[in-house]
C-alpha positions as CSV (number, residue, x, y, z in Angstrom):
1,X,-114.5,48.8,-74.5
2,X,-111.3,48.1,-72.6
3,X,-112.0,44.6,-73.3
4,X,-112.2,44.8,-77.0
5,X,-109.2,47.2,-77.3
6,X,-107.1,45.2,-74.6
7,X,-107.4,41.9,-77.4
8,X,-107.5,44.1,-80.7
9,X,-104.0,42.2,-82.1
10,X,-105.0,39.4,-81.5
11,X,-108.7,38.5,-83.1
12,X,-107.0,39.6,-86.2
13,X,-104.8,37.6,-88.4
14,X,-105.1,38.6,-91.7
15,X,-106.0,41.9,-94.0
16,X,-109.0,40.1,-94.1
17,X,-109.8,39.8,-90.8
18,X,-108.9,43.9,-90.3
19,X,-111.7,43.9,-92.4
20,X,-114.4,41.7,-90.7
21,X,-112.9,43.7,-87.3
22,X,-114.5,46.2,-88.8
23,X,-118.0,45.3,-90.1
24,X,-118.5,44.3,-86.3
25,X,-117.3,47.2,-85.0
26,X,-119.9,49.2,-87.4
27,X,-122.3,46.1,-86.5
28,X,-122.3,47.3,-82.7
29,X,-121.8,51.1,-83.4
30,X,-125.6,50.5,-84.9
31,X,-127.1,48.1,-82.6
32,X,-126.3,50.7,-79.8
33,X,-123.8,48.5,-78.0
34,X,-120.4,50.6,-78.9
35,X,-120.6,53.1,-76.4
36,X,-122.4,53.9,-73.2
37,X,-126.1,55.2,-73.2
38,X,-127.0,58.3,-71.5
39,X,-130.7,58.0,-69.8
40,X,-130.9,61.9,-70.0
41,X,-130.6,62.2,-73.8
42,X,-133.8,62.8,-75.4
43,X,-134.9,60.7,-78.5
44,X,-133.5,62.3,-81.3
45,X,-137.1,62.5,-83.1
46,X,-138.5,64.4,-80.2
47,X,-135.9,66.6,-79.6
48,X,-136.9,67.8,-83.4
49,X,-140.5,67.4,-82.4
50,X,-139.8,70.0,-79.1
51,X,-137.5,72.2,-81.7
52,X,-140.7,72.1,-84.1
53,X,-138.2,71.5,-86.9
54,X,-139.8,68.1,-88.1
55,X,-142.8,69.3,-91.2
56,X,-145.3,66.4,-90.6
57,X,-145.1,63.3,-87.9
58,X,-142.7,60.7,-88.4
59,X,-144.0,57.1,-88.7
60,X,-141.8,55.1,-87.0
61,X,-140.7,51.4,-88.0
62,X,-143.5,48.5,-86.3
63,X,-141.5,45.8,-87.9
64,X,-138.4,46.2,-86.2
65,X,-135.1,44.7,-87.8
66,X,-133.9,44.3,-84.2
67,X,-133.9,45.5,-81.2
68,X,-132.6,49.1,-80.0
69,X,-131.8,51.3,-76.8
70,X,-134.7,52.4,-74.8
71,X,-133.8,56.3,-76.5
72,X,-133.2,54.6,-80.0
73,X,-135.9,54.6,-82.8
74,X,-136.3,53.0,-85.6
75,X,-137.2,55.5,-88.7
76,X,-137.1,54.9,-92.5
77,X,-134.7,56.9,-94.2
78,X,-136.8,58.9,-96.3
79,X,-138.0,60.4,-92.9
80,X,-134.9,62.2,-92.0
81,X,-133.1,62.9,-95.3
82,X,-135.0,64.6,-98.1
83,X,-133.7,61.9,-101.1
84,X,-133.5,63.1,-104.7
85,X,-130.9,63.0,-107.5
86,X,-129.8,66.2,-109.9
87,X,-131.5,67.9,-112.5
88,X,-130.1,66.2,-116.0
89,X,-126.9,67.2,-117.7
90,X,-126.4,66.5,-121.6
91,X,-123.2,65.3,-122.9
92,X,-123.0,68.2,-124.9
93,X,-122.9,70.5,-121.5
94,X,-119.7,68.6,-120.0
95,X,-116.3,70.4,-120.4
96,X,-112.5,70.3,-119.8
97,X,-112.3,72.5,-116.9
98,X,-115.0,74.6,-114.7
99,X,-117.2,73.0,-111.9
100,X,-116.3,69.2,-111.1
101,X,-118.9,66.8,-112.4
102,X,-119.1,63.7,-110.5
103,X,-120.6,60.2,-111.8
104,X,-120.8,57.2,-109.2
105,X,-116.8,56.4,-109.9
106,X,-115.7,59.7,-108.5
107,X,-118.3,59.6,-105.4
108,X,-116.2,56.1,-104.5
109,X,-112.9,57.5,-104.9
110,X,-114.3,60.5,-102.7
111,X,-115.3,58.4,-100.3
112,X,-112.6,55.8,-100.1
113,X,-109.5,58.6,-100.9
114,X,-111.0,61.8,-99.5
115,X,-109.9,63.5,-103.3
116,X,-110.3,62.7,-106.7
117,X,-108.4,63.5,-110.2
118,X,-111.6,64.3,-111.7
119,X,-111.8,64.1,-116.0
120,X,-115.6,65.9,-115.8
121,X,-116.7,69.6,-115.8
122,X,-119.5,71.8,-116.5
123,X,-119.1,75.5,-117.0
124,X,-119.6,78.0,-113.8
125,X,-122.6,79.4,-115.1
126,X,-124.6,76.2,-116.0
127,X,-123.7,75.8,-112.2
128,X,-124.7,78.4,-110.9
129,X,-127.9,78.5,-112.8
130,X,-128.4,75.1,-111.8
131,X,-128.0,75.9,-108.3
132,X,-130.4,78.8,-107.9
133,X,-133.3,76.7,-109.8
134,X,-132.6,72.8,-108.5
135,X,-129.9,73.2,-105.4
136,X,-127.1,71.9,-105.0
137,X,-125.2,69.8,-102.7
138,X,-124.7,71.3,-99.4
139,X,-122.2,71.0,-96.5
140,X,-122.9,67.5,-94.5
141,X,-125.5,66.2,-97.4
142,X,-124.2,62.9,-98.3
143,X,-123.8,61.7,-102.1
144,X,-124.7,58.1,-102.2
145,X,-123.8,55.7,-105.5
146,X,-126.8,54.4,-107.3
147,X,-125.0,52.0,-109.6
148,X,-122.1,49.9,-109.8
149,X,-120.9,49.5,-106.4
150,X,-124.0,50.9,-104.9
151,X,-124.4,52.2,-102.0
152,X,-120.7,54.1,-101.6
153,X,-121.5,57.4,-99.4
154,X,-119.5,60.5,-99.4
155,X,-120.1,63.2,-97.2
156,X,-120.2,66.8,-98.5
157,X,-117.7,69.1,-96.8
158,X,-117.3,72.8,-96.3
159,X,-115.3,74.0,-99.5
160,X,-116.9,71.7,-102.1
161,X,-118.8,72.8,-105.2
162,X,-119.5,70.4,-107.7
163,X,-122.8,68.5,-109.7
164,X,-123.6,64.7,-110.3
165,X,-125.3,62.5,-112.3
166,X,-128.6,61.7,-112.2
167,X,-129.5,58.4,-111.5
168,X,-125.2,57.4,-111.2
169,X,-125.6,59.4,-108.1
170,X,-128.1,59.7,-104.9
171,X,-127.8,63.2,-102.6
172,X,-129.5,62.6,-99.2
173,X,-130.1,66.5,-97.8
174,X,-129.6,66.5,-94.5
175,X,-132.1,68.4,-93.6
176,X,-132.3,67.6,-89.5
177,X,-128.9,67.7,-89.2
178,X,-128.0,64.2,-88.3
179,X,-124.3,63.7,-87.7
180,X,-123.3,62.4,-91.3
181,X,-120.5,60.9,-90.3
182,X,-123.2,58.7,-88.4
183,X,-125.1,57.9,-91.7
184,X,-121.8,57.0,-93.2
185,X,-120.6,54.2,-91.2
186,X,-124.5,52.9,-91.5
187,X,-124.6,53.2,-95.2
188,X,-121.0,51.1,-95.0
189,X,-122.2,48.5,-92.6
190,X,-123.3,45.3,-93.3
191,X,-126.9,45.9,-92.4
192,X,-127.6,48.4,-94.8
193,X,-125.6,46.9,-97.6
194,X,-128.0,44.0,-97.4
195,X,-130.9,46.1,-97.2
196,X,-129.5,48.2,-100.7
197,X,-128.4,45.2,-102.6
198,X,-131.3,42.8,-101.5
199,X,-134.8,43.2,-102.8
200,X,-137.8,42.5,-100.6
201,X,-137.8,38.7,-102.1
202,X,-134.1,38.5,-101.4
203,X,-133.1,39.1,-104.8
204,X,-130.1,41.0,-106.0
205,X,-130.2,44.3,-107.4
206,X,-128.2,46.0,-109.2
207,X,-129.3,49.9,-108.8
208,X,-130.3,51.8,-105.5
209,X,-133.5,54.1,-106.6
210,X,-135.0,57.3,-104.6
211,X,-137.7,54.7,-103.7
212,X,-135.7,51.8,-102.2
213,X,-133.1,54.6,-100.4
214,X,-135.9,56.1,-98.4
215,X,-137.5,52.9,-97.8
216,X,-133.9,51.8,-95.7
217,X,-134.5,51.3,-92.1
218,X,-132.6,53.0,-90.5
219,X,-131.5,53.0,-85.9
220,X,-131.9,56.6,-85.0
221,X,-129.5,57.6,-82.0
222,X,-129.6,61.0,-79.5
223,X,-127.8,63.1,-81.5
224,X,-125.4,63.1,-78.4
225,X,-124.8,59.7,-78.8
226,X,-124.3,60.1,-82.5
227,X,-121.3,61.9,-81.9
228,X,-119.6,59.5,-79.8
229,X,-120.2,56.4,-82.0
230,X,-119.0,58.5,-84.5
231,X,-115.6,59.2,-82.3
232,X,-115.2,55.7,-81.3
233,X,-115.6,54.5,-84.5
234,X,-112.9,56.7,-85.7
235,X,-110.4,55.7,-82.4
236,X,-111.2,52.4,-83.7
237,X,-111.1,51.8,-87.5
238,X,-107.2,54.2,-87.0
239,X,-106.2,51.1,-85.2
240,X,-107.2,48.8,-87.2
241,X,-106.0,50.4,-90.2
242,X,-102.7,50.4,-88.2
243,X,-103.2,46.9,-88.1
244,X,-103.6,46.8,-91.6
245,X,-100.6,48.3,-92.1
246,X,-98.7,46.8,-90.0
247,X,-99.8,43.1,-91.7
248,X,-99.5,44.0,-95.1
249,X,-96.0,45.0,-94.3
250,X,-95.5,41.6,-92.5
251,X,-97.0,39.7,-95.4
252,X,-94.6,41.3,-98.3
253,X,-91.7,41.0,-96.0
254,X,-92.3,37.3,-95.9
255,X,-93.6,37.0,-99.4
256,X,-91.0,38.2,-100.7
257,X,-88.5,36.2,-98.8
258,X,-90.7,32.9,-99.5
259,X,-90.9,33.5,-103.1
260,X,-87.0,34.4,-103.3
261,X,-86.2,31.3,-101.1
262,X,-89.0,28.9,-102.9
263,X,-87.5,30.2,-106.2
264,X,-83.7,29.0,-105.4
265,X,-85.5,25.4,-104.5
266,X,-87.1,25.4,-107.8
267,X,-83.9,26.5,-110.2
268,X,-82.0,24.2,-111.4
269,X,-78.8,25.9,-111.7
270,X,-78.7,26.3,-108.0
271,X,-76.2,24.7,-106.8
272,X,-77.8,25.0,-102.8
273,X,-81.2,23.4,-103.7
274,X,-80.9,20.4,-101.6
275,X,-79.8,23.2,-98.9
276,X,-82.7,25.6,-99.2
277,X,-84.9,22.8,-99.7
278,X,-83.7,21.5,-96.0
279,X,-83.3,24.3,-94.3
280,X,-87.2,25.3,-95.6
281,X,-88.4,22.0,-94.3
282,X,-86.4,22.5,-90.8
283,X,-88.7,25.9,-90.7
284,X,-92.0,25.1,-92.3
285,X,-93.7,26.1,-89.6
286,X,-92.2,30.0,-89.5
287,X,-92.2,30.4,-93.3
288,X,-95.5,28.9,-94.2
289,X,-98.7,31.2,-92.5
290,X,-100.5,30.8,-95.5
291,X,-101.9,27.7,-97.4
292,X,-100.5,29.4,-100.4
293,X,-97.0,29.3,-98.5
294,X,-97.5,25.2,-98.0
295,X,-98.3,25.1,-102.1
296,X,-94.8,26.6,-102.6
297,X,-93.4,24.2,-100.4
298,X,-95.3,21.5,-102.3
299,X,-94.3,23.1,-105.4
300,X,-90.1,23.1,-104.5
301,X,-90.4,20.0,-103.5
302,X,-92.0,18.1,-106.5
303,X,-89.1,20.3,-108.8
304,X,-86.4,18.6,-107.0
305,X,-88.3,15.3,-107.2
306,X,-88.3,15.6,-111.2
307,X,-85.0,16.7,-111.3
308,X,-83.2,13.6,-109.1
309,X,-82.1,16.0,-106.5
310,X,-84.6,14.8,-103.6
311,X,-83.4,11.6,-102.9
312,X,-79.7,9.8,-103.5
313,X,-79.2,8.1,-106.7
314,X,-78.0,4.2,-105.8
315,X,-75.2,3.0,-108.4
316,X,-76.7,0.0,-108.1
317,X,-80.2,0.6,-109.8
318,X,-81.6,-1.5,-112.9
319,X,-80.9,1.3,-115.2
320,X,-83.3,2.8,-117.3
321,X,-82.4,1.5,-120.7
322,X,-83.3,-1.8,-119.3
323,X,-86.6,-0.5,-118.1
324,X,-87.0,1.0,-121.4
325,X,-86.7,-2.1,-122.6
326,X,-88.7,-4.0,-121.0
327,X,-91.4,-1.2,-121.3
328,X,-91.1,-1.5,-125.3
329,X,-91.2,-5.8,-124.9
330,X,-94.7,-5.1,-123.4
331,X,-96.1,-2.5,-125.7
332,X,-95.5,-5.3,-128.5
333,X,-97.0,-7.9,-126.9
334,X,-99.9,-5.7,-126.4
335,X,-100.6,-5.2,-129.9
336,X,-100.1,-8.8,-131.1
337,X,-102.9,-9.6,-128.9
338,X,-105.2,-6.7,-130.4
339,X,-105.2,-4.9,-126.7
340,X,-103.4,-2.2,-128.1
341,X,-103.0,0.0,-131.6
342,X,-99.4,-0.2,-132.7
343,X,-98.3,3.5,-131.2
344,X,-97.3,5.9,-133.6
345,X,-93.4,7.0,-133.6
346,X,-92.6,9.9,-131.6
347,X,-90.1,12.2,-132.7
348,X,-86.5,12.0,-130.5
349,X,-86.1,14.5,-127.9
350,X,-83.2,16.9,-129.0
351,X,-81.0,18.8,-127.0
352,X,-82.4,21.8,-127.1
353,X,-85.8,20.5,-125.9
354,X,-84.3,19.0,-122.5
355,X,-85.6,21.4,-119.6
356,X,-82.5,20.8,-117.8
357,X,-79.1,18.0,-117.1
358,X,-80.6,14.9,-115.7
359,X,-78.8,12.4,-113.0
360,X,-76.7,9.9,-114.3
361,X,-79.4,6.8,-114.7
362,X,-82.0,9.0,-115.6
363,X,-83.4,9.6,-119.4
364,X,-85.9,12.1,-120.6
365,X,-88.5,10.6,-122.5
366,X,-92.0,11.5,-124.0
367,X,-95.2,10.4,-121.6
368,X,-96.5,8.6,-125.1
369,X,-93.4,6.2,-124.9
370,X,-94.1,4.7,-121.5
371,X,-97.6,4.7,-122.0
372,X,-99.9,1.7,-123.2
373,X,-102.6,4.4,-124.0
374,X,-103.8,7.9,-123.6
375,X,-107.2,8.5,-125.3
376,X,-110.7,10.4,-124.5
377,X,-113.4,9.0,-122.6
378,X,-116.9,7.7,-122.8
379,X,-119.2,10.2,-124.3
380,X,-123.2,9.4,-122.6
381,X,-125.5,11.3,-120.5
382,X,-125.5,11.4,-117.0
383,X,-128.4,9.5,-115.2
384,X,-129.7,9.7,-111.1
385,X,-131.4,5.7,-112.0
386,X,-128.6,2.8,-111.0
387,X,-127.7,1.3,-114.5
388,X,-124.7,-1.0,-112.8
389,X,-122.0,1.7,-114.4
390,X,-121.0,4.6,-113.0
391,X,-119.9,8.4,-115.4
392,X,-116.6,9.8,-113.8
393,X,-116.8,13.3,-114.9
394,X,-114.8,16.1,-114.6
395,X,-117.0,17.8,-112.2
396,X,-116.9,14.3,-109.5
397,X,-113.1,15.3,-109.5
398,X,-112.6,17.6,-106.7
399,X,-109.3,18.2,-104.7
400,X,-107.4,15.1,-106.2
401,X,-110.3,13.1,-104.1
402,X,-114.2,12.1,-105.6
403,X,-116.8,11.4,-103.6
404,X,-118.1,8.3,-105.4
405,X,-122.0,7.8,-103.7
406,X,-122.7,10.8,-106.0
407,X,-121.0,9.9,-109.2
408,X,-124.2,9.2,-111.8
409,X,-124.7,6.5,-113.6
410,X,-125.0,5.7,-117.5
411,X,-126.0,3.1,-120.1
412,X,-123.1,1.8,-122.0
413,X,-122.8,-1.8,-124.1
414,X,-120.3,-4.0,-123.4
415,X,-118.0,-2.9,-126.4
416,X,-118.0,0.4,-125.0
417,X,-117.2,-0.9,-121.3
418,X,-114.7,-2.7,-122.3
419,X,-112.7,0.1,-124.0
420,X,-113.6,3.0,-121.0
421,X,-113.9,0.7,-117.8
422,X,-111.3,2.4,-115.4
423,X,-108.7,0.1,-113.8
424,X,-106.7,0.7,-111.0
425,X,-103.6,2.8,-111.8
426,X,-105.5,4.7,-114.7
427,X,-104.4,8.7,-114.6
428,X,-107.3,11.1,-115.8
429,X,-106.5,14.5,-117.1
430,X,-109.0,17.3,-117.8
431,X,-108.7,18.6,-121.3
432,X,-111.5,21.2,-120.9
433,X,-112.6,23.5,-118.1
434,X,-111.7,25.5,-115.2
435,X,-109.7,22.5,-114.0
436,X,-108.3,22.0,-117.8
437,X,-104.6,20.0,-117.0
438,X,-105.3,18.8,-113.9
439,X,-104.8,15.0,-113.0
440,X,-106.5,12.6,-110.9
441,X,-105.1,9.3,-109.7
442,X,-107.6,6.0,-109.8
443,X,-107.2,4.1,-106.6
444,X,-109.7,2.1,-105.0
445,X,-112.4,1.6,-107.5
446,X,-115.8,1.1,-105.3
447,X,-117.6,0.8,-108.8
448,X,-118.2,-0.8,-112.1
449,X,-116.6,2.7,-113.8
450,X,-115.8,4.6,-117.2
451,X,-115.3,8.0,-117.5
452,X,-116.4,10.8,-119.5
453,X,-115.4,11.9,-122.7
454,X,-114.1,15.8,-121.8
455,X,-111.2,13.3,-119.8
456,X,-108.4,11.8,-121.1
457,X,-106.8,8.5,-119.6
458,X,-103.2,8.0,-119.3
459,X,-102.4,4.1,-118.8
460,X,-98.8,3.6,-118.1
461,X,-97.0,0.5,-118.5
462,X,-97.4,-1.7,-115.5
463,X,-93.8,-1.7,-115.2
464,X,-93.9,1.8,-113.6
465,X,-94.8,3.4,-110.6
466,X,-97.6,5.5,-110.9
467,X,-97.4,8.3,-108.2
468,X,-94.2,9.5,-109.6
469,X,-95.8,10.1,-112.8
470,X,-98.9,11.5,-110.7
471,X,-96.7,13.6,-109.0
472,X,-94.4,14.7,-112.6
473,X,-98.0,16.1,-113.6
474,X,-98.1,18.1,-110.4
475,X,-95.0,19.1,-111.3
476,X,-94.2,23.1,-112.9
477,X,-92.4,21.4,-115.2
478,X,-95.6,20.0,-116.4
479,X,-97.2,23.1,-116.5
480,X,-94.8,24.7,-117.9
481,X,-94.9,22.6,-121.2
482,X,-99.2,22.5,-121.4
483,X,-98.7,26.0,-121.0
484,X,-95.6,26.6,-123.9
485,X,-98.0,24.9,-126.6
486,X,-101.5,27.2,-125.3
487,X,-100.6,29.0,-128.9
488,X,-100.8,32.5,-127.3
489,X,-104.4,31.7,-126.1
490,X,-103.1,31.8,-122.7
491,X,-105.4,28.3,-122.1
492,X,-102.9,25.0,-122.0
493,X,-103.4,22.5,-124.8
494,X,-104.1,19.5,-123.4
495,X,-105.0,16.9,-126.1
496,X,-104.1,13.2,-126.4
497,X,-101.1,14.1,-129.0
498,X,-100.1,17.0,-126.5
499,X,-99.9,14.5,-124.3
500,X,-98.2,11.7,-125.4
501,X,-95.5,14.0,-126.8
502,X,-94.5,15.8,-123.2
503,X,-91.5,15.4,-122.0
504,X,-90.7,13.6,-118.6
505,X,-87.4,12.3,-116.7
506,X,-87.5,8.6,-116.2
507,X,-86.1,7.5,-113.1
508,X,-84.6,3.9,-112.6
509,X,-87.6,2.4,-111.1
510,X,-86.4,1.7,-107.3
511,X,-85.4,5.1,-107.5
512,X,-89.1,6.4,-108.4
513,X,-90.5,4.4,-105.5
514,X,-87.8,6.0,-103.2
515,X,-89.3,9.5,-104.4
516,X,-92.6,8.7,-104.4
517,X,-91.9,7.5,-100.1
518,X,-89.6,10.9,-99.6
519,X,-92.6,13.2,-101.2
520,X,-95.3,11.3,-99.1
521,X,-93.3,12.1,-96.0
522,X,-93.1,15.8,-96.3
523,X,-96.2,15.8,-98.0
524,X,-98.0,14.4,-94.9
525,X,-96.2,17.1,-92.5
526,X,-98.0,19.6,-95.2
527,X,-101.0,18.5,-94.7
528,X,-100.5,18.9,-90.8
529,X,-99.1,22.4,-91.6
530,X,-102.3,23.1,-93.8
531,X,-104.8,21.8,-90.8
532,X,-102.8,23.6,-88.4
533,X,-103.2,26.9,-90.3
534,X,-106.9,26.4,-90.6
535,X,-107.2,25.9,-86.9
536,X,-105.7,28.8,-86.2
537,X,-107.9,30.7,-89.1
538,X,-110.5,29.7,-87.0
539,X,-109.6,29.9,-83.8
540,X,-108.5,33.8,-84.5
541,X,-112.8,34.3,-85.7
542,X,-114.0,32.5,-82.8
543,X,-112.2,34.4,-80.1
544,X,-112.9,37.5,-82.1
545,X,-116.4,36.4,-82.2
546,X,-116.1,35.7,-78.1
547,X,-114.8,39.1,-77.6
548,X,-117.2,40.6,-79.7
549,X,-120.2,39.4,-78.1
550,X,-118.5,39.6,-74.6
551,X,-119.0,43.4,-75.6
552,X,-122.6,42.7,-76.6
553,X,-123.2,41.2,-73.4
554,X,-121.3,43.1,-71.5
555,X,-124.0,44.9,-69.1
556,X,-121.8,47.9,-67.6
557,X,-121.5,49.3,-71.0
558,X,-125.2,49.4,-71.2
559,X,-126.2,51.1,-68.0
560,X,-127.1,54.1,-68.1
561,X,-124.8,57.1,-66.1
């Protein structure tokens, strides 16, 4: 035990991992491996046999879910707890005030809060009849939930008087006098939960029955014993609740520093962004724990991209209207030659619609002005047999990356080809779905290709470079648009004519490659910062993990004294 409280800060990293501390902890305070055993402490079953309290023998477990102290014994729970639920109450009996009525909700708040603001009564007299006819909950009986979260246990204390639901609620009468405190932390621990929400077939259910609750096996300790798990699990489970506290204090200390800080990058009006942009960089490594921390990062970074403030304008530049021009040269040659429709006109961007002052050089401009095309995809059915063309669909997208030996194939004509074969440079955006907005980059085309029909393709003009228009619809300013036309649905509109008429800064084009190298630096020493944190994720549950079976292994715990 010294060993396990001597590294308690550090196999925990996160409220999360306060929480798998203490699923093991309740995983060894059932096994039998939390505390000492005492070779002089009788079984707990015979000592009731010897005290001639048990009514008929008790059939212990053959099957055994595993293996147990030599004074341990397996039982079902049926055998040691007289399982039942209350006698019905109508709706019509329920009052205002009187005796406290409890359905499953209130047995969780019970067990989790120790109180509850209850809303439910029935009158003292309907209790008390109650009572002398059925019974009532006694002191250390324990009230487990039978639906929604099921298996929530509460034990009955000294002072309380109150009825349940039938069915909602479960009361195991102790009738043996098991330390309830014992059956609690079983009840909580993964072992049981599995055994209530799992069927015999492995199926999940969604109600805990009379049947299945006295069907639960369950490890029965020397009542001796039972009280020091019991204590040790309480020395504990305050610690790590300190812990708890302690890290949840941590974590909105930093977040709120992180999301003031990451907030400044983002704002436009600030005249320190390049500052808090640099000085976050210099410190990446104490600001950003979490991989939601790097995303902010990521984020700041990509707002100063699209607003000209990451990398140093150069007065010498093509400037845009030239680029513009030569952008509008090509789209007209495209349609001469039938490649392309002639685009519709898109109104001018007024002041009022600009986001924000841009660099000198720079010009907002709609995405359908720099575009060749943006339209849907290839609509076919997906097909395991090698038909020469591969179906990009939204679901092969994952993580900006696809994994292409599984993209399925399709029957297509050449027409169709011809119109939906991706090319190198193509941008696909989701315009339905959980991923609905999101944009994927073609690079490195191992197939012959189109893609499906719930995508739609931006093709730029070749004059431009890609990633920065990858990267603007990474952007929040992207977001912020799709999200601005969702018409109060609260789901972004993302259509080709939604599309083509966002609004984008256009950088003078040495001046997007120059963004597009300053992103992929940082960018890289994200990823680093990423892989670092899920090492250390890991690292924190293997050494816990080490620690924790040290324990289990650990033989001088085990012998007996």
């Amino acid at each position: 035990m010294e060993l396990l409280l001597k590294h308690f800060e550090e196999m925990v990293q996160t409220e999360k991992d306060v929480e798998e501390l203490k699923q093991k902890i309740l995983d060894l305070a059932i096994r039998g491996k939390l505390v000492p055993q005492n070779k002089n402490e009788m079984l707990a079953l015979k000592q009731l046999e010897n005290e001639e309290k048990l009514s008929e023998k008790v059939l212990q477990i053959t099957e055994k879910p595993f293996d147990l102290p030599s004074n341990w014994t397996w039982v079902h729970m049926g055998d040691i707890m007289n399982i039942g639920s209350s006698k019905r109450v109508r709706q019509a009996d329920w009052r205002n005030s009187g005796i406290p009525f409890y359905r499953a909700r209130e047995i969780v708040k019970l067990s989790k809060n120790g109180f509850v603001d209850n809303e439910l009564f029935i009158s003292k007299d309907h209790y008390l009849k109650l009572k002398d006819t059925f019974g009532v909950p006694m002191k250390n009986d324990l009230m487990v939930t039978g639906v929604g979260t099921i298996g929530v246990t509460y034990v009955v204390k000294e002072p309380d008087e109150f009825y349940y639901k039938d069915a909602s609620v479960l009361c195991f009468s102790n009738i043996y006098n098991i330390n309830p405190e014992f059956v609690k932390l079983f009840m909580h621990s993964n072992f049981a939960k599995n055994q209530i929400t799992k069927d015999a077939m492995g199926t999940t259910v969604s109600t805990l029955t009379i049947k299945r609750a006295k069907n639960l096996a369950f490890p029965l300790p020397p009542f001796n014993e039972q009280n020091r798990i019991v204590n040790r699990v309480n020395q504990l489970f305050a610690i790590c609740d300190q812990l708890h506290t302690q890290i949840e204090l941590e974590k909105q200390s930093s977040d709120k520093f992180n999301t003031n800080l990451f907030s400044r990058i983002q704002d436009a009006s600030n005249p320190s962004q390049k500052e808090d942009l640099a000085f976050a960089i210099e410190h990446m490594d104490d600001l950003c724990q979490t991989k939601e921390d790097v995303d902010l990062l990521r984020q700041s970074l990509l707002s100063l991209a699209v607003q000209g403030k990451l990398v140093k304008q150069d007065p010498n530049d093509e400037p845009t209207s030239v680029l513009l021009e030569n952008i509008e040269g090509e789209k007209e040659r495209l349609v001469v030659e039938g490649k392309i429709r002639k685009p519709k006109k898109l109104h001018d961007i007024t002041a009022e619609e600009e986001p924000y002052e841009l660099p000198q050089g720079w010009e907002w401009i709609r995405l359908g002005t720099i575009s060749n095309k943006i339209h849907y995809g290839y609509t076919a059915s997906a097909k395991d047999t090698d038909t020469g063309t591969k179906l990009l669909r939204i679901s092969d997208i994952q993580k900006n990356k696809v994994n292409w030996n599984t993209v399925p194939y399709c029957d297509i004509d050449d027409d169709n080809y011809k119109k939906n074969s991706l090319q190198e440079r193509d941008i696909l955006i989701a315009r339905t779905g959980g991923t609905i907005g999101k944009s994927f980059l073609i690079e490195n085309i191992l197939y012959p290709s189109v893609f499906a029909s719930y995508l739609i393709r931006v093709q730029l003009n070749k004059t431009l470079n890609e990633k920065f228009f990858k990267y603007f619809l990474e952007s929040s300013l992207y977001w912020n648009q799709l999200k601005s036309s969702s018409k109060g649905t609260g789901q972004p509109n993302v259509n080709a004519t939604s599309l083509s008429k966002l609004i984008t800064p256009l950088p003078p084009l040495k001046e997007q490659a120059r963004i597009v190298n300053k992103i992929e630096q940082i960018f890289d020493k994200c990823d680093a910062l990423e892989h670092n944190i899920e090492l250390k994720s890991n690292y924190v549950v293997k050494f816990r993990n080490s620690v924790l079976n040290g324990l289990t292994d650990n033989k001088k715990l085990h012998e007996d004294y």
